[in-house]
N, C-alpha and C positions, 0 to 999 in steps of 0.2 A: 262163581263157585256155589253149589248147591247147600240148602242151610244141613249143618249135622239135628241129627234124630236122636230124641231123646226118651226113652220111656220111665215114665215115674210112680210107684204103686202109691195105692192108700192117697190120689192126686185132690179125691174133692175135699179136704179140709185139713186143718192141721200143717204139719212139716212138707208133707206132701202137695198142700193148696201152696204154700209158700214158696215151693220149689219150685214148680210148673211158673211163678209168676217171673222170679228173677231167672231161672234159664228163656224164657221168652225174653225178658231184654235183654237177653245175648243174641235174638236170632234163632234160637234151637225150634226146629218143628219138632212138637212134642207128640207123644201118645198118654193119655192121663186113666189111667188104672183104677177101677174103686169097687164096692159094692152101690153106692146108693147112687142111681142114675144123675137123679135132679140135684146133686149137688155137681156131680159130672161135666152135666148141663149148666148149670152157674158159671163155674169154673171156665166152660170154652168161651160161653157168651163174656164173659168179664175179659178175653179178652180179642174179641172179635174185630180191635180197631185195630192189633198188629199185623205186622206182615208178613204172619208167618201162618202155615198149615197145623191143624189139630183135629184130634182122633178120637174121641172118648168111646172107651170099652168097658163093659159094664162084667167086673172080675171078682170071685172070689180069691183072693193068693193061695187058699188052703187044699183048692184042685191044682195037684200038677197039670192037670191035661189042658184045663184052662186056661193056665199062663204059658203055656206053650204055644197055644192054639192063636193067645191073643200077640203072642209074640213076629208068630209067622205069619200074622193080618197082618201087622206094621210092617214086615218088612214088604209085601208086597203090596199095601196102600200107602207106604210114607218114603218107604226105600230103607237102606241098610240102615241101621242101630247102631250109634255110636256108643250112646248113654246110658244106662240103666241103674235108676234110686230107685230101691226099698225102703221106704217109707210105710208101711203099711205094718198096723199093729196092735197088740190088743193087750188089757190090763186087768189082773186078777187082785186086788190088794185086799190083806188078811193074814192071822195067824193061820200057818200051812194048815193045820189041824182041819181049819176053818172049811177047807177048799177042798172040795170031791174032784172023784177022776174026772167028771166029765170036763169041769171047769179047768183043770189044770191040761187037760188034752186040747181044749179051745185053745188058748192061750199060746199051748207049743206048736200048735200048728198054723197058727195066726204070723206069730213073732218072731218063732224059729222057720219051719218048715217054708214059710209062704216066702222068707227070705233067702233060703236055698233051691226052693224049685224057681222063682225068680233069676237067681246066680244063675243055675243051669241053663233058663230060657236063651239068658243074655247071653252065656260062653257059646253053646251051640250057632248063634246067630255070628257075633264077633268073630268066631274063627274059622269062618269063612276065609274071613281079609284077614285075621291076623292080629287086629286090633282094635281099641274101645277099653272102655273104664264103666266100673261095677262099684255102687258105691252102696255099703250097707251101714243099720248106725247099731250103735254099742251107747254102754253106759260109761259117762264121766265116773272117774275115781272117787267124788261126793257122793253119788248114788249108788255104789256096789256097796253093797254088806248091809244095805237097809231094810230093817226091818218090816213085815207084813209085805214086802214085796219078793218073797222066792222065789216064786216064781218066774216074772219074768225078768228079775233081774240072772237066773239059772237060763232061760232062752237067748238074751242076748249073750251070755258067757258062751254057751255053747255056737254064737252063731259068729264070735268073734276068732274060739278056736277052727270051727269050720274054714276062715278065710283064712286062718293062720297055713293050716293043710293043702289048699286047693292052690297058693300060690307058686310054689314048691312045682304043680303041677304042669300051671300055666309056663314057667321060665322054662320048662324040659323041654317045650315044645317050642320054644323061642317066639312065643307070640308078643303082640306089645300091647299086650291086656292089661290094665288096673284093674287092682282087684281092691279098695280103698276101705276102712271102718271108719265110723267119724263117731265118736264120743260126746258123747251130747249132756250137758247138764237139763237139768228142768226148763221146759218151754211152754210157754204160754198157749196151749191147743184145748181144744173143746174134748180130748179124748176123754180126760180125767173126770170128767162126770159122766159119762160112756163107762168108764171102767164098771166090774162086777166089786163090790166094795162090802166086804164083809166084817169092815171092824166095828159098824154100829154106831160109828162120827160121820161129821162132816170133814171129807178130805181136802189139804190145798197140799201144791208142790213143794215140795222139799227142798230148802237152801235156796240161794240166788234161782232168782226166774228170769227168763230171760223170751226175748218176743220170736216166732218162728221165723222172723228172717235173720234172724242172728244163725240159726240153725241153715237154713238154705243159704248161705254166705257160706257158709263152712264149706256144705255138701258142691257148691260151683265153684270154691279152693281147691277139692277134692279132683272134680272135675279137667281142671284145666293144669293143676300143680303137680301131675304125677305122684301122689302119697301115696303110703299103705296106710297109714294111721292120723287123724288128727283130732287132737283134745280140746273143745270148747274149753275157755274160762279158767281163770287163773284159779278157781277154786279146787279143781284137780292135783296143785301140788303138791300142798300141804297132807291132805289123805292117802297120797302116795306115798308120801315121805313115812308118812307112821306106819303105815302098810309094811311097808318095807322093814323097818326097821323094830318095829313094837307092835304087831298086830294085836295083840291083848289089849294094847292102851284103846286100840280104835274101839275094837267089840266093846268096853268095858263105857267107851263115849256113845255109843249107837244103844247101848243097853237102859241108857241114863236119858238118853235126851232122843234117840230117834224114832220114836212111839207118837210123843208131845207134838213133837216138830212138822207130823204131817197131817193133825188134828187141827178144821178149823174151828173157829169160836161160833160158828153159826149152827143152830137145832138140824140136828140130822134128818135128812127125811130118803125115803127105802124109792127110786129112780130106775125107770127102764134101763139097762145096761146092752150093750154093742152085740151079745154074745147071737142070740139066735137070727136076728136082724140085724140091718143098720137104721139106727135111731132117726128118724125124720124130723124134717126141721133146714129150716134154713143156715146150718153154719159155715164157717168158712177157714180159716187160717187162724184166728185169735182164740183162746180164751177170757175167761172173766177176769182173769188175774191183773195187777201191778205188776208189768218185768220191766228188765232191760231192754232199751229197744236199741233195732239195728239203725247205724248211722252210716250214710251214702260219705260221709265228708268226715274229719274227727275221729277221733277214739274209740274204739269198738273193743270186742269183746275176745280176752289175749286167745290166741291157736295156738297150738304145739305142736309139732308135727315130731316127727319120731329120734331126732338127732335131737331138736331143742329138748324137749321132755327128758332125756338120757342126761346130757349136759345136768339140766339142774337138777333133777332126783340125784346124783352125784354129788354133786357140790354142795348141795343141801345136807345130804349123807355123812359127806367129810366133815362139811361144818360143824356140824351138830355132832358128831365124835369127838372133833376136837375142843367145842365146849365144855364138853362132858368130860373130857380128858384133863382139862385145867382145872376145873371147878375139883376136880380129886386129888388132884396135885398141892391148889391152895390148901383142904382139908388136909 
């Protein structure tokens, strides 16, 4: 049986370095997507002692024609496309004020757009046969409503409603396409010093960090589990739950503590950012940071997939009513 084909954006570092490594120990021949060659190039050499076939194409996501273009290479240098991660992304952080059009048009074309002309490349190709899985990522429930981040926490929103839309699309046509989000808390990637950073600190990630194969773990659950949604990290349900129930309490916690919280203690200094180029440099999959790391064996880091998540915001919901419900009774 022939290995399934994988294409992955944003492949030479980060989420995307991390993915390409764990779908190769599954067997997948991949296609690795990026702007900056020589990480590209790392990326295939690191692993040239598998047995599997690989492709590097040197892509912007923000040309549709591009990703199109690189899409109908793989199929006719690797063979049909099972896979396709979006991983590829870019970060604006600042007060909106802060932020001009052009930077907030980078951003949405980078985060948003590069992951729907992506969508596209991949559905045109899958349905052909009919079938294949599309896996794009979103923000954990810790991470929406954070402040200096609008923007691309407003791209990912909008790219999680786009998947909401197109699936609708896919079942009319009775294809057996995935169309997957995966909700991602904070990950250990070299993006976040890339980011354009207008608040005038030194930035670190917000809340649990967690290492990019806890992230590529998710996105080859996604893969292989038929999801439409899965939420890294038990951090996710407590913010939903207030979400749901008291959004003023959250705003009124984000207003208080989410400025501080993504301030590091280290002297600011002004850093080439991702926007006009891709920053050179040897990176790879990690960040600088302290996270959580991914465990092959043991306790990892909790998923939710879209029943479990339901179940407990519910029962959380009831709970916490009928807390509240007694506690007014004893008074």
């Amino acid at each position: 049986m022939p290995n399934q084909i994988a294409v992955v954006t944003g492949a030479g570092a980060g989420i995307g370095r991390a993915t390409v490594r764990m779908l190769a120990s599954f067997g997948f021949d991949i296609a690795l997507l990026g702007r900056n060659e020589e990480r590209l190039a790392d990326a295939v050499a690191e692993l040239s002692g598998k047995q599997i076939r690989l492709l590097a194409i040197p892509v912007d996501v923000s040309n549709a024609e591009m990703v199109k273009a690189a899409a109908e290479r793989v199929e006719s240098e690797l063979g049909a496309i099972t896979v396709w991660v979006n991983a590829a992304g870019l970060s604006a952080i600042g007060p909106v004020l802060s932020l001009d059009s052009d930077t907030i048009q980078r951003v949405t074309e980078v985060t948003y757009l590069g992951s729907v002309y992506g969508t596209q490349a991949a559905l045109a190709c899958m349905r052909r046969r009919g079938t294949g899985t599309i896996v794009n990522l979103g923000l954990s429930h810790a991470l929406r409503g954070l402040p200096l981040q609008s923007i691309v926490a407003g791209a990912h929103a909008a790219l999680t409603a786009f998947c909401d839309s197109v699936r609708p699309e896919i079942r009319s046509l009775s294809d057996r396409i995935d169309l997957t989000v995966v909700h991602l808390p904070s990950i250990n990637t070299p993006r976040l010093g890339w980011s354009r950073n207008k608040t005038g600190h030194s930035l670190k990630p917000f809340g649990k960090i967690y290492e990019p194969e806890v992230a590529a773990h998710a996105i080859t659950q996604a893969v292989f589990g038929h999801h439409r949604e899965i939420w890294v990290g038990a951090s996710n349900i407590l913010p939903n739950v207030i979400s749901s129930i008291a959004p003023g309490l959250r705003e009124k916690f984000m207003a208080k503590y989410g400025f501080k919280r993504q301030f590091d203690s280290a002297p600011y200094e002004e850093v080439q950012d991702s926007f006009e180029s891709s920053v050179p440099g040897a990176f790879a999959a990690h960040g600088p940071y302290e996270a959580i790391p991914y465990r092959e064996k043991g306790r990892n880091a909790l998923m939710l997939t879209k029943p479990l998540r339901v179940g407990l915001v519910v029962g959380l919901s009831v709970l916490t009513f009928l807390l509240t419900r007694k506690k007014k009774h004893r008074a």
